[in-house]
DRENROKOL-479863 format. One record per residue (C-alpha): chain; residue in one letter; x, z, y; residue number from 1. Coordinates in nm, 3 decimals, decimal comma. Example, Ala and Ser with C-alpha at 12.3 -4.5 7.8 and 13.67 -1.06 7.14 Angstrom:
R   c   r         x         z         y     k
R   A   a     1,230     0,780    -0,450     1
R   A   s     1,367     0,714    -0,106     2
end
This chain:
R   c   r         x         z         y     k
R   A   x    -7,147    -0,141    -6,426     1
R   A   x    -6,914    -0,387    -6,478     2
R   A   x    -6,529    -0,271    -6,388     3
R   A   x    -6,361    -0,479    -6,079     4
R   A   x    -6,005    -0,545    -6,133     5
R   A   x    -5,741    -0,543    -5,842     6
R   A   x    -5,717    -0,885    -5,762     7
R   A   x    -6,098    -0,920    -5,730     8
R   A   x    -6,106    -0,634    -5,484     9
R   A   x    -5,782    -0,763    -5,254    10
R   A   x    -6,045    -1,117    -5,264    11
R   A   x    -6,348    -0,925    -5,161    12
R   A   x    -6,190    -0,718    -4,871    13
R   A   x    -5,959    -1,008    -4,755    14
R   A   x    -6,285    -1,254    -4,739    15
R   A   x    -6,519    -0,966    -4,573    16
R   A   x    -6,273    -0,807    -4,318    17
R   A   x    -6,093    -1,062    -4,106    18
R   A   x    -6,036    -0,799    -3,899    19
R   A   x    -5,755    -0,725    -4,135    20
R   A   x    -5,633    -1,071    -4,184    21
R   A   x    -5,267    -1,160    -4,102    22
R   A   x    -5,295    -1,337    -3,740    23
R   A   x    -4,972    -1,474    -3,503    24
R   A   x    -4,945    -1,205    -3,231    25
R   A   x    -4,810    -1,289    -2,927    26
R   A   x    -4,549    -1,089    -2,762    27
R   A   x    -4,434    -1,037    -2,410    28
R   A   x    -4,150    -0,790    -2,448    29
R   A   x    -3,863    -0,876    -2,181    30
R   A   x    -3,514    -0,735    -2,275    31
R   A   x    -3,314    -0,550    -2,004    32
R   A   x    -2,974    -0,496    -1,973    33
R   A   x    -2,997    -0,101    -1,928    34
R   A   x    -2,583    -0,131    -1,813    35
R   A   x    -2,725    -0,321    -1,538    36
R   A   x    -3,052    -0,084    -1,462    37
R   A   x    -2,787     0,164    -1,401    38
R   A   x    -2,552     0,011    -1,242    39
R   A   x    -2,653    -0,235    -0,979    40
R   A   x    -2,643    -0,156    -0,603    41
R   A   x    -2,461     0,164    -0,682    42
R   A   x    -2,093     0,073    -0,481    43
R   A   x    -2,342    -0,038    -0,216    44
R   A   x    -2,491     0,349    -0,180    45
R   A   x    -2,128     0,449    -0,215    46
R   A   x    -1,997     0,285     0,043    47
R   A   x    -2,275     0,357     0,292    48
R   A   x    -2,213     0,757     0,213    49
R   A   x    -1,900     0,789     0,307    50
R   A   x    -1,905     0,450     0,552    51
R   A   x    -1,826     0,695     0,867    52
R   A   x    -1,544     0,878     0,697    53
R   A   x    -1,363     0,501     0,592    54
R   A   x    -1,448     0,404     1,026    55
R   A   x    -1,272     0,696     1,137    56
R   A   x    -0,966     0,636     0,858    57
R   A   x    -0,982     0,270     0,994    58
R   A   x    -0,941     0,351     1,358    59
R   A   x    -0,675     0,656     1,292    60
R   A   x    -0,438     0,346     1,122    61
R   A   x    -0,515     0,129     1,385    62
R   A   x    -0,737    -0,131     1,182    63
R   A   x    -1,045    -0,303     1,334    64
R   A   x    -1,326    -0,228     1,014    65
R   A   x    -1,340    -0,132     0,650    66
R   A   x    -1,244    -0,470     0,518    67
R   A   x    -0,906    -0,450     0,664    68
R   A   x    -0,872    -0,098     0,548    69
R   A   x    -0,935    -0,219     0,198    70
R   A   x    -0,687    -0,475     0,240    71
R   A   x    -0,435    -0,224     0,393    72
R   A   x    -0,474     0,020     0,070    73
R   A   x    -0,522    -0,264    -0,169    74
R   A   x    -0,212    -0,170    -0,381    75
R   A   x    -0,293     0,208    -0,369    76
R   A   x    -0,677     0,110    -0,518    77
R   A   x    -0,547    -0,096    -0,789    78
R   A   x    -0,314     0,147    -0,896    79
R   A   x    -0,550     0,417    -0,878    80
R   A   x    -0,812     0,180    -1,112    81
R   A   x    -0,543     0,104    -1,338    82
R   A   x    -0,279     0,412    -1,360    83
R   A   x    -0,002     0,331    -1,575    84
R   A   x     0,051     0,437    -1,901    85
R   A   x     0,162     0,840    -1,940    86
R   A   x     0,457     0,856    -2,117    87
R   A   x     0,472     0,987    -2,462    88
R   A   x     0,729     1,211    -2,615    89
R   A   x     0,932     1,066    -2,894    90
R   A   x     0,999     1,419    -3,052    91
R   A   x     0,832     1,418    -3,390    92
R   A   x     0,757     1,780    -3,273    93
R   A   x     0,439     1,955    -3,110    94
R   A   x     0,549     2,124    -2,788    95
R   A   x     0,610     2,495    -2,809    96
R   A   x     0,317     2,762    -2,742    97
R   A   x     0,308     2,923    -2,392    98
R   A   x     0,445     3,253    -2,378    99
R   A   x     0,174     3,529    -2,375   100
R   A   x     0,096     3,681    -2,028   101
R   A   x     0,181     4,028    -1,957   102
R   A   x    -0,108     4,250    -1,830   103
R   A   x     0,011     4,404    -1,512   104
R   A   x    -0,155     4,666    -1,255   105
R   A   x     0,044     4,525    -1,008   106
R   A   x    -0,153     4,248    -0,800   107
R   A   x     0,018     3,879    -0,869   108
R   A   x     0,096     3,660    -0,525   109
R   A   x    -0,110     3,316    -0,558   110
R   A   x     0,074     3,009    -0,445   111
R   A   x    -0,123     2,865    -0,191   112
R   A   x    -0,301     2,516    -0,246   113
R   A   x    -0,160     2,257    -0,227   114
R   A   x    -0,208     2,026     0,116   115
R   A   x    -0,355     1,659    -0,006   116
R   A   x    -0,175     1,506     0,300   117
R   A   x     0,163     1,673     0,271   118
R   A   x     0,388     1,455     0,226   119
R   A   x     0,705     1,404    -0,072   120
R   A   x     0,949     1,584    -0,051   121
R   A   x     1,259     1,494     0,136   122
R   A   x     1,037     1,212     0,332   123
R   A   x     1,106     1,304     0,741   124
R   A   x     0,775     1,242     0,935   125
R   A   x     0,733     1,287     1,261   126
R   A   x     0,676     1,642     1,322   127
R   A   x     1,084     1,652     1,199   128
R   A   x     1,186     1,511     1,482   129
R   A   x     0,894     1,589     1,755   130
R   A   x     0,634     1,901     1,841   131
R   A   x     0,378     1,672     1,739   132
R   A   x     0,021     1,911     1,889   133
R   A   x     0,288     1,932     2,252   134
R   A   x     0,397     1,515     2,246   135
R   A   x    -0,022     1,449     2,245   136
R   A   x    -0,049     1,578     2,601   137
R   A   x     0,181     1,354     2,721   138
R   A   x     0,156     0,966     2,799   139
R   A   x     0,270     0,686     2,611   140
R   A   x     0,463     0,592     2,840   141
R   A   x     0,676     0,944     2,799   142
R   A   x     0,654     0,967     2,516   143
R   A   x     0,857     0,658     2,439   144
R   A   x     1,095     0,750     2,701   145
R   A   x     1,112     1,088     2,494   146
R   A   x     1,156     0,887     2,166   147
R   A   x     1,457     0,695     2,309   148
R   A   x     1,646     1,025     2,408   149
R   A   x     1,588     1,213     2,100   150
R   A   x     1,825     0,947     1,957   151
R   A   x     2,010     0,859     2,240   152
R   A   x     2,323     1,059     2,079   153
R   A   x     2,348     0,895     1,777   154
R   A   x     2,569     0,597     1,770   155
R   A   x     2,432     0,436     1,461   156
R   A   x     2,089     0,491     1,569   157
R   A   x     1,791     0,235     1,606   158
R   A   x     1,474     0,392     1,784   159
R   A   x     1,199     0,218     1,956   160
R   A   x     0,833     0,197     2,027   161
R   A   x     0,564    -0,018     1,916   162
R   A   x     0,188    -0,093     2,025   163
R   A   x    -0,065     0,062     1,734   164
R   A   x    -0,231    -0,284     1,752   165
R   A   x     0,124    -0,446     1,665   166
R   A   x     0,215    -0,205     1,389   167
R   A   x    -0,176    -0,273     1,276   168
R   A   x    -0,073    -0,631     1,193   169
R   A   x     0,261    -0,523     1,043   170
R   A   x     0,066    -0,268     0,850   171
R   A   x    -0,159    -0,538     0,676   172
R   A   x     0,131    -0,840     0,635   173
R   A   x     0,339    -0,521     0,442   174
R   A   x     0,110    -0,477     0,223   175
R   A   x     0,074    -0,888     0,153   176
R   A   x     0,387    -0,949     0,095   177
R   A   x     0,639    -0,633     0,066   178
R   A   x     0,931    -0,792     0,005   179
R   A   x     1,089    -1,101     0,211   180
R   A   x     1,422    -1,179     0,361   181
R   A   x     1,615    -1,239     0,726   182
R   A   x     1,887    -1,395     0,828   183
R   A   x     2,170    -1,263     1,017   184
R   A   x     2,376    -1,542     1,212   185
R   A   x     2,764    -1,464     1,225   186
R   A   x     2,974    -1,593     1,498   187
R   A   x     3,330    -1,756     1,449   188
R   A   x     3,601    -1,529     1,434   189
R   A   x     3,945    -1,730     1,562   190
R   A   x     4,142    -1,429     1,423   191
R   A   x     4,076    -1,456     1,150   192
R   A   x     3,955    -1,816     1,102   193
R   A   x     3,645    -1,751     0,970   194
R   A   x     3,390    -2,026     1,102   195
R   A   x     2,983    -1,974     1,234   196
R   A   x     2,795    -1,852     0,922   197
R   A   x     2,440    -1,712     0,840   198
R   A   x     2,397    -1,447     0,585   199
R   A   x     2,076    -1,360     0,400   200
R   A   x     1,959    -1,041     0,379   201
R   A   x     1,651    -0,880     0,131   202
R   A   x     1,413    -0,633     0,305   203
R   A   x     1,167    -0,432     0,127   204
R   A   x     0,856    -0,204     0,270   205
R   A   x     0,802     0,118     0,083   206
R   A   x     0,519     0,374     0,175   207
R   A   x     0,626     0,754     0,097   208
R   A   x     0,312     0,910     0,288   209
R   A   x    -0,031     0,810     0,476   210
R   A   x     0,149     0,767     0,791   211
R   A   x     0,460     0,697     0,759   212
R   A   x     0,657     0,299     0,612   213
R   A   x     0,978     0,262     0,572   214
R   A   x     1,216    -0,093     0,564   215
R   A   x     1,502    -0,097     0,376   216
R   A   x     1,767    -0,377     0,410   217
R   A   x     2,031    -0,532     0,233   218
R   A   x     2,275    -0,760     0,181   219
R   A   x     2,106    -0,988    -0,105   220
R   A   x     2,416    -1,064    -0,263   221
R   A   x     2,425    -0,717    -0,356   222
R   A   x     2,024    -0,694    -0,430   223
R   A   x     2,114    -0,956    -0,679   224
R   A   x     2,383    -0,817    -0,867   225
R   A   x     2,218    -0,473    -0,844   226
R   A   x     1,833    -0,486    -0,825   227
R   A   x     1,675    -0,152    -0,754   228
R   A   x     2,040     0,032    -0,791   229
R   A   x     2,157    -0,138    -0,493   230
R   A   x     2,247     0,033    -0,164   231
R   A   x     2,085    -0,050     0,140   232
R   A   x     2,292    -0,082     0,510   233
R   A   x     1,979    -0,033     0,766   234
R   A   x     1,662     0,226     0,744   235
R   A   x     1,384     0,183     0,964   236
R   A   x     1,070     0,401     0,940   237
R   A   x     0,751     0,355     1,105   238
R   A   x     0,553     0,716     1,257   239
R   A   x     0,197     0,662     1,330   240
R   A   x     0,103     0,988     1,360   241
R   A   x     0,015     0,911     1,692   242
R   A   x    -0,158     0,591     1,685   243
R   A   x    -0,494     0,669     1,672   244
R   A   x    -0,480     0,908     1,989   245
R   A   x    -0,192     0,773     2,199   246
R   A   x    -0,188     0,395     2,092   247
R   A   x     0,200     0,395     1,992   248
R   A   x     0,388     0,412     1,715   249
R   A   x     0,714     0,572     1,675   250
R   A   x     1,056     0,344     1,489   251
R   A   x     1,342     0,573     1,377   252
R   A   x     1,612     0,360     1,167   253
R   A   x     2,010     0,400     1,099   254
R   A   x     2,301     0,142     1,027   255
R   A   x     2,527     0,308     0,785   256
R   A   x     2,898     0,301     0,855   257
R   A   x     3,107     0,098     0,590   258
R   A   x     2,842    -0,179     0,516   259
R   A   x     2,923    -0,433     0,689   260
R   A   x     2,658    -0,450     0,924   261
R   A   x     2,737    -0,343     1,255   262
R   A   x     2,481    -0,205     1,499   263
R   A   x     2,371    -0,500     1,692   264
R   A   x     2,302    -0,690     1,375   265
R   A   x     2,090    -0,431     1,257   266
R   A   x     1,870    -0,446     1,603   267
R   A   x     1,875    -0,839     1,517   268
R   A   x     1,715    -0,724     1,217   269
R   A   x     1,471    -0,561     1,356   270
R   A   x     1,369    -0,819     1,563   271
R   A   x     1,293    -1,043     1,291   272
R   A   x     1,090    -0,768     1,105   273
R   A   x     0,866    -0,782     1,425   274
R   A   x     0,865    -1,145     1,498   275
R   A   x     0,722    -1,257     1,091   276
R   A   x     0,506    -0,923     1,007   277
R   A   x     0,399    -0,854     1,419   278
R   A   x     0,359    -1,158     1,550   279
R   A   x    -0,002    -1,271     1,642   280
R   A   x    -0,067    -1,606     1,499   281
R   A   x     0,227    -1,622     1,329   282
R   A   x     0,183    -1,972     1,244   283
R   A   x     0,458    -2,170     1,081   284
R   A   x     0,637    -1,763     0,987   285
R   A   x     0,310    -1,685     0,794   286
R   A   x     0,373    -2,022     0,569   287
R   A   x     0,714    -1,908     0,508   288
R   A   x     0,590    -1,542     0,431   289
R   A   x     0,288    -1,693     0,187   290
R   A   x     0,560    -1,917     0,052   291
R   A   x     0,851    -1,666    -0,048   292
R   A   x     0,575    -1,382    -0,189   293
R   A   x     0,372    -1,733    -0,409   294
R   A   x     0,744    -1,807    -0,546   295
R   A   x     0,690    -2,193    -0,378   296
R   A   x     0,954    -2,439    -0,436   297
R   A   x     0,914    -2,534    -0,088   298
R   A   x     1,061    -2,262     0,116   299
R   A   x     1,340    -2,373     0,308   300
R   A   x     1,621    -2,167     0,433   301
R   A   x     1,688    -2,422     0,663   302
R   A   x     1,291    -2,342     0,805   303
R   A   x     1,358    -1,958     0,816   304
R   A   x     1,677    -1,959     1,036   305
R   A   x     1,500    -2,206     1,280   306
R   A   x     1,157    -1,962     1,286   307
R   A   x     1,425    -1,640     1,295   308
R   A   x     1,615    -1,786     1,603   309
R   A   x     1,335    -1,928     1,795   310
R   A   x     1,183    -1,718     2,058   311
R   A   x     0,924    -1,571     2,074   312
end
Protein backbone atom coordinates (compact mmCIF):
# COMPACT_ATOMS: atom_id res chain seq x y z
CA UNK A 1 0.00 0.00 0.00
CA UNK A 2 1.41 2.89 -1.20
CA UNK A 3 2.43 5.57 1.76
CA UNK A 4 0.36 9.09 1.59
CA UNK A 5 2.43 11.97 2.48
CA UNK A 6 1.06 15.06 4.48
CA UNK A 7 0.30 17.33 1.90
CA UNK A 8 -1.74 14.70 -0.01
CA UNK A 9 -3.83 14.06 3.07
CA UNK A 10 -4.45 18.06 4.06
CA UNK A 11 -5.74 17.86 -0.16
CA UNK A 12 -7.95 14.90 0.40
CA UNK A 13 -9.70 16.10 3.67
CA UNK A 14 -9.81 19.82 2.56
CA UNK A 15 -11.56 18.66 -0.95
CA UNK A 16 -13.96 15.97 0.92
CA UNK A 17 -15.03 17.96 4.07
CA UNK A 18 -16.21 21.46 3.29
CA UNK A 19 -17.66 21.28 6.35
CA UNK A 20 -14.24 22.19 7.59
CA UNK A 21 -13.42 24.76 5.06
CA UNK A 22 -12.51 28.34 6.16
CA UNK A 23 -15.93 30.38 5.53
CA UNK A 24 -16.63 34.45 6.46
CA UNK A 25 -18.79 34.26 9.63
CA UNK A 26 -20.91 36.86 10.35
CA UNK A 27 -21.08 38.41 13.68
CA UNK A 28 -23.65 40.32 15.60
CA UNK A 29 -21.90 41.07 18.87
CA UNK A 30 -23.00 44.71 20.16
CA UNK A 31 -20.50 46.32 22.66
CA UNK A 32 -21.90 47.87 25.88
CA UNK A 33 -20.59 50.32 27.95
CA UNK A 34 -20.91 48.25 31.32
CA UNK A 35 -20.05 52.01 33.23
CA UNK A 36 -23.23 52.92 31.74
CA UNK A 37 -25.29 49.45 32.51
CA UNK A 38 -24.50 50.42 35.97
CA UNK A 39 -24.91 53.61 36.16
CA UNK A 40 -27.82 55.08 34.35
CA UNK A 41 -31.08 56.13 36.10
CA UNK A 42 -29.39 55.57 39.41
CA UNK A 43 -29.53 59.61 40.85
CA UNK A 44 -33.07 59.25 39.52
CA UNK A 45 -33.89 56.22 42.25
CA UNK A 46 -31.88 58.35 44.62
CA UNK A 47 -33.64 61.17 44.53
CA UNK A 48 -37.10 59.57 44.58
CA UNK A 49 -35.92 57.67 48.05
CA UNK A 50 -35.30 60.25 49.98
CA UNK A 51 -37.65 62.89 47.74
CA UNK A 52 -39.98 63.37 51.06
CA UNK A 53 -37.08 63.96 53.40
CA UNK A 54 -35.51 66.93 50.71
CA UNK A 55 -39.80 68.38 50.71
CA UNK A 56 -39.84 68.61 54.29
CA UNK A 57 -35.98 70.26 54.37
CA UNK A 58 -37.45 72.55 51.56
CA UNK A 59 -40.45 73.78 53.44
CA UNK A 60 -38.50 73.98 57.04
CA UNK A 61 -36.06 76.80 55.00
CA UNK A 62 -38.85 78.32 53.53
CA UNK A 63 -38.18 77.22 49.77
CA UNK A 64 -41.02 76.31 47.34
CA UNK A 65 -39.44 72.58 45.85
CA UNK A 66 -36.23 70.63 45.59
CA UNK A 67 -34.77 72.65 42.78
CA UNK A 68 -34.51 75.68 44.87
CA UNK A 69 -33.16 73.68 47.69
CA UNK A 70 -30.40 72.53 45.41
CA UNK A 71 -29.75 75.94 44.46
CA UNK A 72 -29.84 77.12 48.14
CA UNK A 73 -27.03 74.36 49.15
CA UNK A 74 -25.27 74.60 45.86
CA UNK A 75 -21.92 75.71 47.46
CA UNK A 76 -22.22 73.15 50.34
CA UNK A 77 -22.70 70.16 47.39
CA UNK A 78 -19.80 71.25 45.46
CA UNK A 79 -17.66 71.37 48.28
CA UNK A 80 -18.78 68.20 49.56
CA UNK A 81 -18.01 66.57 45.73
CA UNK A 82 -14.81 68.21 45.67
CA UNK A 83 -13.26 68.54 49.40
CA UNK A 84 -10.13 70.30 49.36
CA UNK A 85 -6.93 68.95 49.60
CA UNK A 86 -5.88 67.56 53.41
CA UNK A 87 -2.96 69.09 54.38
CA UNK A 88 0.24 67.25 54.61
CA UNK A 89 2.88 67.49 57.24
CA UNK A 90 6.22 68.78 56.14
CA UNK A 91 8.09 66.87 59.01
CA UNK A 92 10.33 64.34 57.32
CA UNK A 93 9.12 62.31 60.38
CA UNK A 94 6.31 59.54 60.90
CA UNK A 95 4.03 60.69 63.72
CA UNK A 96 4.68 59.14 67.09
CA UNK A 97 2.86 55.74 68.24
CA UNK A 98 -0.20 56.12 70.54
CA UNK A 99 0.46 55.49 73.99
CA UNK A 100 -0.68 51.98 75.14
CA UNK A 101 -4.04 51.86 77.05
CA UNK A 102 -4.12 50.96 80.57
CA UNK A 103 -6.46 48.04 81.53
CA UNK A 104 -8.67 49.32 84.24
CA UNK A 105 -11.58 47.62 86.44
CA UNK A 106 -12.94 50.80 86.82
CA UNK A 107 -15.81 51.50 84.15
CA UNK A 108 -14.60 54.49 81.59
CA UNK A 109 -17.39 57.50 81.02
CA UNK A 110 -18.21 57.60 77.09
CA UNK A 111 -18.52 61.03 75.61
CA UNK A 112 -21.75 61.21 74.20
CA UNK A 113 -22.24 61.46 70.29
CA UNK A 114 -21.89 63.97 68.77
CA UNK A 115 -25.27 66.07 67.54
CA UNK A 116 -25.04 66.42 63.41
CA UNK A 117 -26.99 69.73 63.77
CA UNK A 118 -25.11 71.34 66.61
CA UNK A 119 -23.78 74.05 65.65
CA UNK A 120 -19.71 75.66 65.80
CA UNK A 121 -18.70 76.66 68.48
CA UNK A 122 -18.98 80.21 69.62
CA UNK A 123 -21.87 80.70 66.76
CA UNK A 124 -25.14 82.25 68.99
CA UNK A 125 -28.41 80.75 67.52
CA UNK A 126 -31.48 81.39 68.62
CA UNK A 127 -32.10 79.32 71.55
CA UNK A 128 -29.15 81.95 73.12
CA UNK A 129 -31.26 84.51 73.16
CA UNK A 130 -34.98 82.87 73.27
CA UNK A 131 -36.79 79.55 75.00
CA UNK A 132 -37.16 78.41 71.62
CA UNK A 133 -40.01 74.96 72.48
CA UNK A 134 -42.00 78.24 74.86
CA UNK A 135 -41.65 81.24 71.78
CA UNK A 136 -43.59 78.36 69.35
CA UNK A 137 -46.82 78.79 71.31
CA UNK A 138 -46.93 82.17 70.75
CA UNK A 139 -47.92 84.29 67.56
CA UNK A 140 -45.87 85.95 65.16
CA UNK A 141 -47.06 88.77 65.86
CA UNK A 142 -45.55 88.41 69.69
CA UNK A 143 -43.13 87.07 69.01
CA UNK A 144 -41.66 89.97 67.08
CA UNK A 145 -42.86 92.28 69.64
CA UNK A 146 -40.78 89.89 72.03
CA UNK A 147 -37.77 90.06 69.61
CA UNK A 148 -37.74 93.91 69.71
CA UNK A 149 -37.60 94.00 73.63
CA UNK A 150 -35.05 91.43 74.13
CA UNK A 151 -32.82 94.12 72.53
CA UNK A 152 -34.52 97.05 73.38
CA UNK A 153 -31.57 97.81 76.05
CA UNK A 154 -28.85 97.76 73.93
CA UNK A 155 -27.92 100.98 72.36
CA UNK A 156 -25.88 99.64 69.52
CA UNK A 157 -28.38 97.11 68.75
CA UNK A 158 -30.20 96.30 65.35
CA UNK A 159 -33.15 93.69 65.76
CA UNK A 160 -36.02 93.12 63.53
CA UNK A 161 -38.34 90.68 61.91
CA UNK A 162 -38.69 89.33 58.56
CA UNK A 163 -41.42 87.23 56.56
CA UNK A 164 -39.91 83.41 55.94
CA UNK A 165 -41.00 84.01 52.30
CA UNK A 166 -38.68 87.26 52.27
CA UNK A 167 -35.70 85.68 53.96
CA UNK A 168 -36.52 82.62 51.33
CA UNK A 169 -35.48 84.98 48.51
CA UNK A 170 -32.57 86.43 50.51
CA UNK A 171 -31.63 82.89 51.27
CA UNK A 172 -31.24 81.93 47.48
CA UNK A 173 -29.69 85.59 46.10
CA UNK A 174 -26.87 84.80 49.21
CA UNK A 175 -25.95 82.01 47.96
CA UNK A 176 -25.70 83.63 44.11
CA UNK A 177 -23.78 86.14 44.82
CA UNK A 178 -22.22 86.31 48.55
CA UNK A 179 -20.41 89.17 48.34
CA UNK A 180 -21.66 92.76 46.98
CA UNK A 181 -21.51 96.28 48.22
CA UNK A 182 -23.90 99.42 49.59
CA UNK A 183 -23.63 102.69 49.76
CA UNK A 184 -23.95 104.87 52.67
CA UNK A 185 -24.87 108.64 51.75
CA UNK A 186 -23.18 111.26 54.19
CA UNK A 187 -24.70 114.56 54.79
CA UNK A 188 -22.71 117.96 54.85
CA UNK A 189 -21.23 118.80 57.95
CA UNK A 190 -20.89 122.97 58.13
CA UNK A 191 -18.61 122.40 61.19
CA UNK A 192 -16.50 121.03 59.91
CA UNK A 193 -16.80 121.80 56.17
CA UNK A 194 -17.01 118.60 54.98
CA UNK A 195 -19.49 118.56 51.87
CA UNK A 196 -22.50 115.65 50.85
CA UNK A 197 -20.53 112.41 50.18
CA UNK A 198 -21.36 108.65 49.56
CA UNK A 199 -19.17 105.99 50.92
CA UNK A 200 -18.96 102.39 49.72
CA UNK A 201 -19.14 99.75 51.84
CA UNK A 202 -18.28 95.62 51.16
CA UNK A 203 -20.80 93.14 52.68
CA UNK A 204 -20.24 89.54 52.79
CA UNK A 205 -22.83 86.49 53.75
CA UNK A 206 -21.26 83.70 55.72
CA UNK A 207 -23.25 80.52 56.89
CA UNK A 208 -21.88 79.07 60.38
CA UNK A 209 -24.95 76.55 60.83
CA UNK A 210 -28.23 75.13 58.97
CA UNK A 211 -30.22 77.89 60.28
CA UNK A 212 -28.55 80.53 60.99
CA UNK A 213 -26.54 83.59 58.07
CA UNK A 214 -24.72 86.10 59.08
CA UNK A 215 -23.74 89.76 57.11
CA UNK A 216 -20.76 91.29 57.83
CA UNK A 217 -19.98 94.91 56.73
CA UNK A 218 -17.28 97.10 56.10
CA UNK A 219 -15.81 99.98 55.11
CA UNK A 220 -14.15 98.81 51.62
CA UNK A 221 -11.37 101.02 51.92
CA UNK A 222 -10.33 98.93 54.66
CA UNK A 223 -11.50 95.45 52.86
CA UNK A 224 -9.01 96.59 50.34
CA UNK A 225 -6.04 97.25 52.21
CA UNK A 226 -6.83 94.27 54.46
CA UNK A 227 -8.77 91.45 52.68
CA UNK A 228 -9.96 88.74 55.01
CA UNK A 229 -7.88 90.45 58.11
CA UNK A 230 -10.07 93.34 58.00
CA UNK A 231 -12.49 94.34 60.77
CA UNK A 232 -15.97 94.65 60.18
CA UNK A 233 -18.33 97.77 61.86
CA UNK A 234 -22.01 96.05 61.58
CA UNK A 235 -23.14 92.18 62.31
CA UNK A 236 -26.39 91.07 61.31
CA UNK A 237 -27.51 87.43 61.69
CA UNK A 238 -30.45 85.83 60.33
CA UNK A 239 -32.54 82.98 62.95
CA UNK A 240 -34.84 80.80 61.09
CA UNK A 241 -35.38 78.48 63.53
CA UNK A 242 -38.77 79.43 63.41
CA UNK A 243 -39.65 79.75 59.89
CA UNK A 244 -41.04 76.70 59.01
CA UNK A 245 -43.67 76.72 61.98
CA UNK A 246 -44.28 80.42 62.70
CA UNK A 247 -43.49 82.03 59.21
CA UNK A 248 -40.84 84.65 60.66
CA UNK A 249 -37.50 84.99 60.88
CA UNK A 250 -35.57 86.51 63.59
CA UNK A 251 -32.48 89.64 62.67
CA UNK A 252 -30.06 90.24 65.58
CA UNK A 253 -27.06 92.65 64.39
CA UNK A 254 -24.62 95.25 66.33
CA UNK A 255 -22.77 98.57 65.24
CA UNK A 256 -19.50 98.55 66.99
CA UNK A 257 -18.43 101.69 68.78
CA UNK A 258 -15.22 103.38 67.26
CA UNK A 259 -15.91 102.52 63.51
CA UNK A 260 -17.19 105.12 62.19
CA UNK A 261 -20.51 104.03 61.51
CA UNK A 262 -23.03 105.30 63.69
CA UNK A 263 -26.30 103.50 64.39
CA UNK A 264 -28.66 104.91 61.93
CA UNK A 265 -26.25 104.22 59.13
CA UNK A 266 -26.05 100.80 60.05
CA UNK A 267 -30.14 100.45 59.90
CA UNK A 268 -29.54 102.23 56.34
CA UNK A 269 -27.56 99.30 55.77
CA UNK A 270 -29.82 97.08 56.46
CA UNK A 271 -32.26 98.41 54.37
CA UNK A 272 -30.30 97.99 51.38
CA UNK A 273 -29.44 94.31 52.29
CA UNK A 274 -33.31 93.84 52.06
CA UNK A 275 -34.14 96.00 49.17
CA UNK A 276 -31.23 93.99 46.45
CA UNK A 277 -31.32 90.28 48.09
CA UNK A 278 -35.43 90.61 49.34
CA UNK A 279 -36.92 92.38 46.94
CA UNK A 280 -39.45 90.53 44.62
CA UNK A 281 -38.63 91.26 41.08
CA UNK A 282 -35.79 92.97 41.79
CA UNK A 283 -35.40 94.16 38.38
CA UNK A 284 -32.80 96.71 37.48
CA UNK A 285 -30.95 95.60 41.48
CA UNK A 286 -30.69 91.97 40.15
CA UNK A 287 -28.57 93.39 36.94
CA UNK A 288 -26.41 95.19 39.26
CA UNK A 289 -26.11 92.04 41.61
CA UNK A 290 -25.41 89.61 38.30
CA UNK A 291 -23.07 92.38 37.24
CA UNK A 292 -20.73 92.93 40.40
CA UNK A 293 -20.60 88.80 41.19
CA UNK A 294 -19.75 88.27 36.69
CA UNK A 295 -16.87 91.01 37.34
CA UNK A 296 -18.79 93.23 34.28
CA UNK A 297 -17.18 96.34 33.21
CA UNK A 298 -20.50 97.81 33.19
CA UNK A 299 -21.51 98.27 36.72
CA UNK A 300 -21.99 101.70 37.56
CA UNK A 301 -21.71 103.24 40.91
CA UNK A 302 -23.57 105.94 39.67
CA UNK A 303 -26.61 102.99 38.97
CA UNK A 304 -26.22 101.54 42.57
CA UNK A 305 -26.71 104.80 44.60
CA UNK A 306 -29.81 105.63 42.37
CA UNK A 307 -31.31 101.74 42.94
CA UNK A 308 -30.01 102.15 46.90
CA UNK A 309 -31.95 105.51 47.35
CA UNK A 310 -35.00 104.80 45.43
CA UNK A 311 -37.93 103.51 47.26
CA UNK A 312 -39.19 100.80 47.41
Amino acid sequence: MAALHAPTIRHIISANTPCLRGSPQRRWAQVHDVRFLATHGEPDRILERYRHKLDRKAKEIGVKDVAELKQVFAAKIQHVKNPPPAPTSASPFPPPPPAPRIPSDEPQPQAPPPSASKPPPGIKTLSSFLDVPKTLALPPSEIASIWRLRHASSPTSLCGAVPAATYARMLLTAHKHPQFILPLPRAADPATNTPATTEIHFLQWTFPSAHTATVLFTHLAEYKLRGAFSQPHTTVTHHAELAAAKGVVLVQGDVLAGKGVSVEEGRWLLMGLQKFYGWEGSGERGRLLEQFSGGDGEFALEKLVEEAERVP
